[in-house]
MIMIFI-306589 format. One record per atom (N, C-alpha, C): residue in one letter; x negated, y, z negated. Coordinates in pm, whole numbers, plus 50000, padded with zeros to 5 digits. Last residue first. Example, Ala and Ser with C-alpha at 12.3 -4.5 7.8 and 13.67 -1.06 7.14 Angstrom:
BEGIN
s487154977549292/s486334989449286/s487105000349213/a486814943149220/a487704955049220/a486804967049220/
// end
This chain:
BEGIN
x794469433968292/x793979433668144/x792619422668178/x795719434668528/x794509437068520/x793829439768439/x797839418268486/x797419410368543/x795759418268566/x799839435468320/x799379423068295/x798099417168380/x799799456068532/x799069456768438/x798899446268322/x801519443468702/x800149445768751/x799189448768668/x803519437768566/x802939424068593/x801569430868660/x804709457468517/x804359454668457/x803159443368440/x805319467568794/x803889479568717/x803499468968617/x807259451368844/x806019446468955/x804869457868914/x809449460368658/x808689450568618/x807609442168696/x809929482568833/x809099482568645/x808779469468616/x810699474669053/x809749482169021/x808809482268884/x812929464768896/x812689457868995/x810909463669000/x814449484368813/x814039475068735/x812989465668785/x815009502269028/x814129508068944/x813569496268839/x816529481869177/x815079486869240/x814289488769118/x818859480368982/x818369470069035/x816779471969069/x819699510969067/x819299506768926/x818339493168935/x820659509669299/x819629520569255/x818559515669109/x821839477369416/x821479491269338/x820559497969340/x820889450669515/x820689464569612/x821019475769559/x821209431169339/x819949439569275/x819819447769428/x823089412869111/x823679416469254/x822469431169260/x821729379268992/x822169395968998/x822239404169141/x823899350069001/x822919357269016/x823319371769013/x826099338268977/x825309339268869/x823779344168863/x829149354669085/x828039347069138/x827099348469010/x831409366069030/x831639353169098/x830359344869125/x830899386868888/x831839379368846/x832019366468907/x827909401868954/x829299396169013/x830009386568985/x825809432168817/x826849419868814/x828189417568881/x825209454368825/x824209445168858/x824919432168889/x826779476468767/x826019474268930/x825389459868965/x827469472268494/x828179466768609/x827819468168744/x825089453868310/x825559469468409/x826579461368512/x826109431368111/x825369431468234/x825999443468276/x826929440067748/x827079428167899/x826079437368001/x826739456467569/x825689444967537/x826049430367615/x827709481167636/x828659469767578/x828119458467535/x826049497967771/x826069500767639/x826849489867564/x824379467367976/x824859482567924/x825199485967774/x821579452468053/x822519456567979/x822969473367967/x818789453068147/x819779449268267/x821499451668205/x817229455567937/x817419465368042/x818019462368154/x817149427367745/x817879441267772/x817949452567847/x815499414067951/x816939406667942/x817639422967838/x812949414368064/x813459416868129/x815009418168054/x809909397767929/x811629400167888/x812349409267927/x807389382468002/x807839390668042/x809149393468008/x803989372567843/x805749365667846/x806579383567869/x800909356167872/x802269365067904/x803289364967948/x799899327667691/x800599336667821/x801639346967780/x799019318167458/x798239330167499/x798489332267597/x800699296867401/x799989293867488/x798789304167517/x802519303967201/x801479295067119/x800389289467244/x803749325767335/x802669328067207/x801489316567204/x805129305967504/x803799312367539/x802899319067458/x807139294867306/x806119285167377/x804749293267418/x808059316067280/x807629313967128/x806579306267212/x809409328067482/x808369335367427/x807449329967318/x811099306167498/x810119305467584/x809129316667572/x812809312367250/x812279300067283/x811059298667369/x813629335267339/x813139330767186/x811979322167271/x815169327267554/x814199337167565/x813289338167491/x817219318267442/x816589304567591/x815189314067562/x818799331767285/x818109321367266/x817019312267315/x820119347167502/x818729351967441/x817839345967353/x821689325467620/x820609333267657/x819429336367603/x823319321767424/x822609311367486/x821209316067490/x824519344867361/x823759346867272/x822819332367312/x825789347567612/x824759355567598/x823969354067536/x827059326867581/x826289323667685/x825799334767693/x828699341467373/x828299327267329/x827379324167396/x830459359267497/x829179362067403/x828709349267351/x832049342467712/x830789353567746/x829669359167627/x832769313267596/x833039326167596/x831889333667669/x832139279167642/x831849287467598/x832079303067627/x834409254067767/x833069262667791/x833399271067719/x835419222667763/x835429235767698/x834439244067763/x836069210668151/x835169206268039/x835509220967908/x837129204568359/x837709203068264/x837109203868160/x835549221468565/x836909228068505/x837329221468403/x833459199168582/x832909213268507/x834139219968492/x835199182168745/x834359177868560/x834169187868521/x835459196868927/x836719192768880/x836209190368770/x833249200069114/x833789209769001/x835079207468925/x832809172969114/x832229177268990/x832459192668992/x834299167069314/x834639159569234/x833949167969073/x833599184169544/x834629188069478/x835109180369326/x830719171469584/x831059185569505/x832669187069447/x831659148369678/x831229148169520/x831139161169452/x833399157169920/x833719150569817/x833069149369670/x830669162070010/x832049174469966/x832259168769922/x827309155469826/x828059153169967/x829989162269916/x825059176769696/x826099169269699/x826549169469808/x823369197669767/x822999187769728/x823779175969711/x825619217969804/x824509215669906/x824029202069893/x826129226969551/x827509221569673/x826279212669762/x823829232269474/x824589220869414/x825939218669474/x823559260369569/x822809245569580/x822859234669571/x825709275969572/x825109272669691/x824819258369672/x827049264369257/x826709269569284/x826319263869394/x830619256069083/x829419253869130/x828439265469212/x832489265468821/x831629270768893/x830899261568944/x834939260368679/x834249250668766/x833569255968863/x837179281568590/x837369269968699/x836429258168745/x835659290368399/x836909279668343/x837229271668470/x833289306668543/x833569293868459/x834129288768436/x835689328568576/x835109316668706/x834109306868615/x836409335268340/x837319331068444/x836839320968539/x834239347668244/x834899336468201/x835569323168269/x831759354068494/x833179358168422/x833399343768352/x828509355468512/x829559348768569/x830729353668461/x826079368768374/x827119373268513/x828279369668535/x823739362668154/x824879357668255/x825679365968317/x820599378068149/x821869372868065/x822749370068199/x817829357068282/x818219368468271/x819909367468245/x814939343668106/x816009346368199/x816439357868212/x811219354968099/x812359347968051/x813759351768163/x808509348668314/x809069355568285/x810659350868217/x804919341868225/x805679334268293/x806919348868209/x801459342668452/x802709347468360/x804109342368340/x798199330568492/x799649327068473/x800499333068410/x796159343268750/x796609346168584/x797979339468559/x794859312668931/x795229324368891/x795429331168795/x794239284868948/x793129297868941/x793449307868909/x795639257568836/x796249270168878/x794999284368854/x795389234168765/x795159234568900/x795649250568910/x795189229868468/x794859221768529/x794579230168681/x797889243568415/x796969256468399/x795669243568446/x799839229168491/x799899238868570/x798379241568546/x800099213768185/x799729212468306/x799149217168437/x801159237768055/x799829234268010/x799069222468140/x804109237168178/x802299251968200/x801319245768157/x804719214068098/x804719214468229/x803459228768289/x805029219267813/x804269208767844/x803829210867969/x807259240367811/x805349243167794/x805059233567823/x809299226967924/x808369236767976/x807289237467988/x809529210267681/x808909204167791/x808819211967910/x810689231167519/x809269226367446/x809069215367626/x813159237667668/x811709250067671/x810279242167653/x814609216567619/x813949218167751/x813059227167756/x814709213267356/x814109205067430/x813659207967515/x816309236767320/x815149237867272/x814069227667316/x818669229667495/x817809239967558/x816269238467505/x819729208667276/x819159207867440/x818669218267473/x820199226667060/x819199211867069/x818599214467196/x822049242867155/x821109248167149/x819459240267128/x824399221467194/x823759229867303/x822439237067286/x824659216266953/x824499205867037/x823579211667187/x825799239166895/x824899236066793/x823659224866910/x827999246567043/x826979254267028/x825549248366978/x830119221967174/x828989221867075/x827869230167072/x833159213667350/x831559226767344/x830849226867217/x834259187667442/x834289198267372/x832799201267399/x833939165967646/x834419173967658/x834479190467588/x831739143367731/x832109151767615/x832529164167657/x830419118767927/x832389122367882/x832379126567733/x828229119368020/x827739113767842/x829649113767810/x828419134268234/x827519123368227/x828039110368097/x829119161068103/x829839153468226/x830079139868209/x827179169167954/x828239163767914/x828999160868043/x825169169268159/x824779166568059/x826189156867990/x825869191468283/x826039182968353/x825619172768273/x825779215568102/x827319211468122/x826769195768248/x823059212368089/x823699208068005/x825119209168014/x822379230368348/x822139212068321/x822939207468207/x823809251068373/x824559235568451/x823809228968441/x822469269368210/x823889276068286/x824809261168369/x820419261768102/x821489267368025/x822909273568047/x818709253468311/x818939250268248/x820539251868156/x818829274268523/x819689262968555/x819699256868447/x816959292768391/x818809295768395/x819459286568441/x814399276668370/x815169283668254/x816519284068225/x811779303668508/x812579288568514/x813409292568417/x809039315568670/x810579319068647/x811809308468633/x806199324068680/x806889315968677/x808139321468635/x803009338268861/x804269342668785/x805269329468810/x800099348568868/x801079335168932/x802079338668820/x797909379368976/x799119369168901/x799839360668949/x794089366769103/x796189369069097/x796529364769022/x792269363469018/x792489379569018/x793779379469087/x792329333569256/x791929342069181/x791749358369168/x793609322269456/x794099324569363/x793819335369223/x791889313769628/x792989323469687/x793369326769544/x790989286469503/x790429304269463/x791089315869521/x793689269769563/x792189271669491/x792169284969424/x796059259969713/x795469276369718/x794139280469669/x795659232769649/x795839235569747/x795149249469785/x796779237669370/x795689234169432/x795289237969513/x799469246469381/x798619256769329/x796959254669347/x800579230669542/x800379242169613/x799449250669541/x800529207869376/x800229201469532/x799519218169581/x802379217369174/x800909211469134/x800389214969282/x804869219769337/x803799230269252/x802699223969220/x805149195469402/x804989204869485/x804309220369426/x805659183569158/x804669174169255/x804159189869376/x807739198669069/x806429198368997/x805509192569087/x809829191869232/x809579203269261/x808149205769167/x811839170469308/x810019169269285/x809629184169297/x814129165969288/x813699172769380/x811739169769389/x813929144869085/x814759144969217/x814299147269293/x810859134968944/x812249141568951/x812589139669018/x809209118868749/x810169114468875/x810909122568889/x808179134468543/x807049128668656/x808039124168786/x809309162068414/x809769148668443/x808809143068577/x808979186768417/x808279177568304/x808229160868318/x810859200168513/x809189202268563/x808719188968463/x813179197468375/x813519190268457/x811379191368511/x813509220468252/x813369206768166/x813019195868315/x813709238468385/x812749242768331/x812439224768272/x814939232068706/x815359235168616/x813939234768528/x816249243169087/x814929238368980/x815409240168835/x817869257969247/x818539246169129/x817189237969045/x814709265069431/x816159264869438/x816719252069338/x811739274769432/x812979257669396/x814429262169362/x809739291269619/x811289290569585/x811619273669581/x807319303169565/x807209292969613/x808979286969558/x806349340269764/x807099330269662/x807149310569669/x804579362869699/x804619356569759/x805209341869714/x804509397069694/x805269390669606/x805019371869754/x802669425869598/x803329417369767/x803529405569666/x802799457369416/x803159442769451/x803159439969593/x803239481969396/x801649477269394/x801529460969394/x805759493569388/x805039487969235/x803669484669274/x806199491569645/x806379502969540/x805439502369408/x806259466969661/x804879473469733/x804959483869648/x808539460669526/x807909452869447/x806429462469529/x810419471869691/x810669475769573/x809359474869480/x810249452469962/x810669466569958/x809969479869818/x810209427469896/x809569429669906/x809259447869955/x811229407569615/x811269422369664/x810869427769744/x810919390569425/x810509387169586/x811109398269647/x811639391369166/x810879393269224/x810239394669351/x814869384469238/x814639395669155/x812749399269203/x814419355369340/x814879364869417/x814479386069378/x814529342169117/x813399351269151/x813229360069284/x816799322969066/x816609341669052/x815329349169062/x816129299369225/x816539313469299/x817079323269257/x813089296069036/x814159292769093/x814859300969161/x809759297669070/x810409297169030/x812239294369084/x806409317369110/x807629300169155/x808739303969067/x804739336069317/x806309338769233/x806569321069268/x801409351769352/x802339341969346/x803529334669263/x800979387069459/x801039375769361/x801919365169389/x798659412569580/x798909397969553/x799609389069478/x798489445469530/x798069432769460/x799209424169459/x797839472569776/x798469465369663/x798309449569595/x795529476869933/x796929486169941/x798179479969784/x793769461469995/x794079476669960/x794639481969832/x794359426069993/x794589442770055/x794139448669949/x793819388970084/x792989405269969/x793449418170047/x797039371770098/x795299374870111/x795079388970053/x799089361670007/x797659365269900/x796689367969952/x800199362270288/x800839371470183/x799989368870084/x798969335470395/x798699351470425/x799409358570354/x799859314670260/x798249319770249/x798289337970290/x802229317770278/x801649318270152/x800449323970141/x802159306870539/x802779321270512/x802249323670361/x801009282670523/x800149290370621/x800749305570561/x803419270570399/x801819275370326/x801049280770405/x805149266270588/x805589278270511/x804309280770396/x804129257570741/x803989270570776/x804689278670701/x804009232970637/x802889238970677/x802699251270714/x806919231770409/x806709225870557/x805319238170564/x808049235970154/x807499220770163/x807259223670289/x810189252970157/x809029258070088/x807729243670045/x811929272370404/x811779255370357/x810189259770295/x812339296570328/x814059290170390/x813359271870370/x810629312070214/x811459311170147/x812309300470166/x808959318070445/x808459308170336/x809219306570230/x810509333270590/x810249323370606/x809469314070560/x810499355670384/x812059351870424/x811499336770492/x808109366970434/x808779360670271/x810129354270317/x808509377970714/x807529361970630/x807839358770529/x810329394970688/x810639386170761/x809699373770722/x808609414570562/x809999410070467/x810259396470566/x806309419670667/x806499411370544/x807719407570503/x807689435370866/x806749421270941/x806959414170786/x809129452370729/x809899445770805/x809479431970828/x806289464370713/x807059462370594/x808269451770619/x805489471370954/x805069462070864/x805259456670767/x807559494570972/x807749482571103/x806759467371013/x806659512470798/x808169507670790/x808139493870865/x804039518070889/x804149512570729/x805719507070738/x804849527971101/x804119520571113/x803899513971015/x806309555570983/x806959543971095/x805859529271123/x804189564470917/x805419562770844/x805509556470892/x800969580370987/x802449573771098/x803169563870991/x799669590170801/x800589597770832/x801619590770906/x797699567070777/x798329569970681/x799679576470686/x795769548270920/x797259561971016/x798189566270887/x794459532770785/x793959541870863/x794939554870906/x796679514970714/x795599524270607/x794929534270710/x797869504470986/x798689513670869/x797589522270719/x796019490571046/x796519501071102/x797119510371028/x796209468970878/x794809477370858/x794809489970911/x798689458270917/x798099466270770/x796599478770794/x797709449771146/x798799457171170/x799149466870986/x796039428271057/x795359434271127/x796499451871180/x797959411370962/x796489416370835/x796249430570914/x799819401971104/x800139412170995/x798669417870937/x799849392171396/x798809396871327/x799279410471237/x802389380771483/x801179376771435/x800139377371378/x805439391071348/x804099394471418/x802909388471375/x809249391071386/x807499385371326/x806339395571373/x811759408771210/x810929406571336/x809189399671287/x815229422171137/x814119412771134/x812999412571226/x816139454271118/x816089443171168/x815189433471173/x816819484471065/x816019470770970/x816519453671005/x816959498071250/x818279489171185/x818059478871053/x814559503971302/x815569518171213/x816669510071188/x814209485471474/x813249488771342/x813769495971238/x815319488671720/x815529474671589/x815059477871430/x814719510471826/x815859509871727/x816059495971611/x812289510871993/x813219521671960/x814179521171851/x811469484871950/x810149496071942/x811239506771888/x813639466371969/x812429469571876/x812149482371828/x813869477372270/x814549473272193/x814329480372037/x811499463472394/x811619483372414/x813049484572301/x811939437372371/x810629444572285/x810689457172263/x813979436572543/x814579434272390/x813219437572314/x813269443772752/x814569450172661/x814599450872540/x811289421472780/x810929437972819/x812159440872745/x812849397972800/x812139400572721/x811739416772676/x816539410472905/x815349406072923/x814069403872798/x819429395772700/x818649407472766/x816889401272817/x820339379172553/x821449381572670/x820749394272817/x819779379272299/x819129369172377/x819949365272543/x820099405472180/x819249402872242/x819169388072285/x822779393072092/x823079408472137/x821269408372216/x822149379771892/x823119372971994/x822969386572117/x819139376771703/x820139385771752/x820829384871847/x816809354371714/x817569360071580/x819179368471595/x815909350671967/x816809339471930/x817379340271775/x814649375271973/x815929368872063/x816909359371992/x812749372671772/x813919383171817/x815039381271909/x811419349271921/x812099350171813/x812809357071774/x810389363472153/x811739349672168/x811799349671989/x808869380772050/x810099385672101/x810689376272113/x806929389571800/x807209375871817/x808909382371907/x803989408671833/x805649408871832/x805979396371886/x801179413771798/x801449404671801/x803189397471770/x799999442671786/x799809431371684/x800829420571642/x800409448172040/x799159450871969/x799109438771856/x803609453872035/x802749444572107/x801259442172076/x803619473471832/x803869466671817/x803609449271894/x801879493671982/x801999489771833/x802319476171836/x802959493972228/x801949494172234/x801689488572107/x805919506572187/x805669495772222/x804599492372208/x805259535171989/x805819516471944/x805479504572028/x803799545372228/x803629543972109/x804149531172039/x806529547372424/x805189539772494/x804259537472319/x808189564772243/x808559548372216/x807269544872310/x806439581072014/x807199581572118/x807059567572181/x808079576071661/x807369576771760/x807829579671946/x810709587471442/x810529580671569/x808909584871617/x809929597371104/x810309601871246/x809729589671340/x811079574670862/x810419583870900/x810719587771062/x814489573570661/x813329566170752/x811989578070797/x816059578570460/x814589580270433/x813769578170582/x818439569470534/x818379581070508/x817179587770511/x817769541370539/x818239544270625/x817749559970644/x817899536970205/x816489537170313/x816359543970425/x820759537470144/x819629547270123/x818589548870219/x821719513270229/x821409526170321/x820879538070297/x819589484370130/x820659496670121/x820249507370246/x817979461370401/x817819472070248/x819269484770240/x819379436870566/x819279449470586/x819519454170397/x818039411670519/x819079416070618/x819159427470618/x817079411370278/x816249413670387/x817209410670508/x817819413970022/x817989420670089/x816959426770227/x817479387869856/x816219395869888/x816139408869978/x820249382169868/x819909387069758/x818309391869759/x820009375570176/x820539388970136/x820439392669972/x818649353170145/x818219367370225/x819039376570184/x820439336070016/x819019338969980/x818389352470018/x822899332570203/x822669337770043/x821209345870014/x821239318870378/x821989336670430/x822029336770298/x820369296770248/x819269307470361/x819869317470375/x822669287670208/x822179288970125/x821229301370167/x824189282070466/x824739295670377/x823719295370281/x822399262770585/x822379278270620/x823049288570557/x820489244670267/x821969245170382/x821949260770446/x817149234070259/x818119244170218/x819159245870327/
// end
C-alpha cells in the first residue's frame, strides 16, 4: 500500500485524530508519575513515538515518554504498547481511571492501523491474533473486505457497540474477482491462508465480509475499456454484476472450508461520487497506486471517455448489487447485513454528512456516521450470539 494510500486509510478510520467531540469528553488527567508508570508498565513503544512525530524525535527518550503520559494522549496521538492484553486487564479492574481506558483505546487504534498498512507481513497476523483474543469487555471480530470497511474498523465507535474489529484489508479487492484461482492481487489465496491459519481463534467470532463496490463502481467500467465500448448498457451492466455476486457465493462456500467462525457477510453502500467527478475519470488511491503514472493517467482518460451512468442509475446499480448478494446468502443461511437505507436522506441520496463528491468512500467522523457505525457493531453482536 502507497503512503497516501496508508494516510487515506487512517484517517477514514479516524485514527489520526477522532472528532473533537471526544476532545470535549476526555477524562481527568492523572498525576503524570501515574501515567508514566502506566504506561511504561505496559510496555510504551517510545522510538516509535519518535519516529511517528517530527516534534518528538528532536527530544530525549524521557521527554518524549513524560510527553505521552501528559499530553500525547489528550491529542489522540498514536502510540504502541506491548502489552495491550495485560493494559486491558488494568483497565477492568480501575474501572474509574477513564484515562486508562482512553490511552488503551489509542494502544488499539494504533494496532488496527498496523495490520491495516500491509495485511500479508507476520506482524501484521501476530496483530490479528491479538485483537481476537478472548476479553470481557467486548466481542472479537474478524472484518475482510475492501477499503469500505473502513466503516467497520472503528475502533472508537465499534467498543461502543461491544466490538474490537480486527481487519484483513484488500484494498481495490473485488467480489468477482475472489473466485478467480489466479488473481492479481491474490487476495483469496490470502484469505483462505488467514482464516486457516487463525483455526479456533476463530471460534464464537463473527467473520464479517464486505465486497462488492469495486465491482459496480470500476470493474465493469474497466470491462468496457478492455472490450472499446463506449456506450452505457444498464442492461449489460446488470449481467455483469449478477455474475459477479453468483461467483461471490462460490468464493463463501469456499471460505466456509477453513473459516471457524460465524460468517456474515454485509451489502454495499450507495454511491457518493458526483456526476461530475465521474464524467472526468475517477480513479481511485489504489488504482493510481497499482499503475505506473503514465498508465494511471492513461486510464483516467478511458474512464472520461467512456458514457456513464447518472446518479440514480448507480443507485439503482446499487441496490441491485444488494438484491443480489442477499439472495446468494438466503440460499447460503448467512447473514446478510443492509446498511444501504440509513445512510440516505429524505432525497433517496447519501446524507450530506456522509458524502464527498470527490471520494467514493463515506466521509464517517459525523455524529451520524458513529451512530450508524454503532448500530451496526449491536447488530453483528446479536447476529453473532443467536
Amino acid at each position: 500500500m502507497s503512503p497516501d494510500n496508508i494516510h487515506a486509510q487512517a484517517n477514514r478510520l479516524s485514527l489520526l485524530a477522532p472528532d473533537g467531540r471526544f476532545a470535549l469528553n476526555l477524562p481527568e488527567s492523572p498525576a503524570p508519575q501515574d501515567a508514566i508508570a502506566f504506561i511504561q508498565r505496559h510496555g510504551f513503544d517510545v522510538a516509535a513515538y519518535q519516529a511517528r512525530y517530527s516534534d518528538m524525535a528532536v527530544v530525549s527518550t524521557e521527554t518524549a515518554t513524560r510527553h505521552f503520559a501528559m499530553h500525547g494522549w489528550r491529542e489522540n496521538r498514536l502510540a504502541s504498547f506491548a502489552h495491550l492484553d495485560a493494559m486491558r486487564q488494568s483497565c477492568m479492574s480501575n474501572p474509574q481511571a477513564g484515562w486508562m481506558r482512553y490511552i488503551m483505546q489509542i494502544g488499539m487504534q494504533t494496532l488496527t492501523l498496523k495490520v491495516l498498512t500491509n495485511c500479508r507481513t507476520p506482524e501484521s497476523f501476530a496483530g490479528l491474533v491479538q485483537l481476537l483474543a478472548p476479553r470481557d469487555d467486548a466481542l472479537p471480530m474478524l472484518v475482510i473486505g475492501d477499503s469500505h470497511t473502513a466503516f467497520l474498523n472503528q475502533p472508537w465507535p465499534m467498543l461502543a457497540a461491544g466490538m474490537v474489529p480486527a481487519p484483513i484489508l484488500c484494498s481495490g479487492g473485488s467480489a468477482r474477482g475472489l473466485a478467480n484461482p489466479n488473481p492479481r492481487a491474490d487476495y483469496r489465496g490470502l484469505i483462505f491462508q488467514r482464516l486457516s491459519a487463525l483455526g479456533m481463534a476463530l471460534l464464537h467470532r463473527p467473520v464479517l465480509f464486505k465486497f462488492g463496490q469495486v465491482d459496480v463502481e470500476f470493474v465493469f467500467d474497466m470491462k468496457r475499456i478492455r472490450e472499446g465500448v463506449r456506450h452505457y448498457d444498464g442492461a449489460a451492466a446488470r449481467s455483469f454484476i449478477a455474475q459477479s455476486i453468483e461467483r461471490y457465493g462460490q468464493f463463501l462456500d469456499e471460505c466456509r472450508q477453513y473459516c471457524r467462525g460465524r460468517m456474515i457477510v454485509m451489502g454495499i453502500f450507495p454511491p457518493t461520487l458526483s456526476d461530475e467527478t465521474i464524467q472526468k475519470g475517477y480513479i481511485n488511491a489504489h488504482i493510481a497506486f497499482l499503475n505506473a503514472e503514465d498508465d494511471a493517467r492513461a486510464l483516467q482518460q478511458s474512464l472520461a471517455a467512456l458514457e456513464h451512468p447518472d446518479i440514480v442509475e448507480r443507485m439503482a446499480l446499487a441496490r441491485y448489487t444488494n438484491a443480489l448478494i442477499a439472495d446468494v446468502c438466503a440460499r447460503r443461511d448467512l447473514p446478510f447485513i443492509d446498511e444501504f437505507d440509513a445512510l440516505l436522506g429524505s432525497n433517496g441520496m447519501v446524507l450530506p454528512e456522509l458524502a464527498i463528491p470527490t471520494d467514493h468512500h463515506l466521509a464517517l467522523a459525523g455524529d451520524h456516521g458513529r451512530r450508524r457505525i454503532m448500530a451496526v457493531g449491536r447488530q453483528i453482536h446479536a447476529l453473532a450470539m443467536a
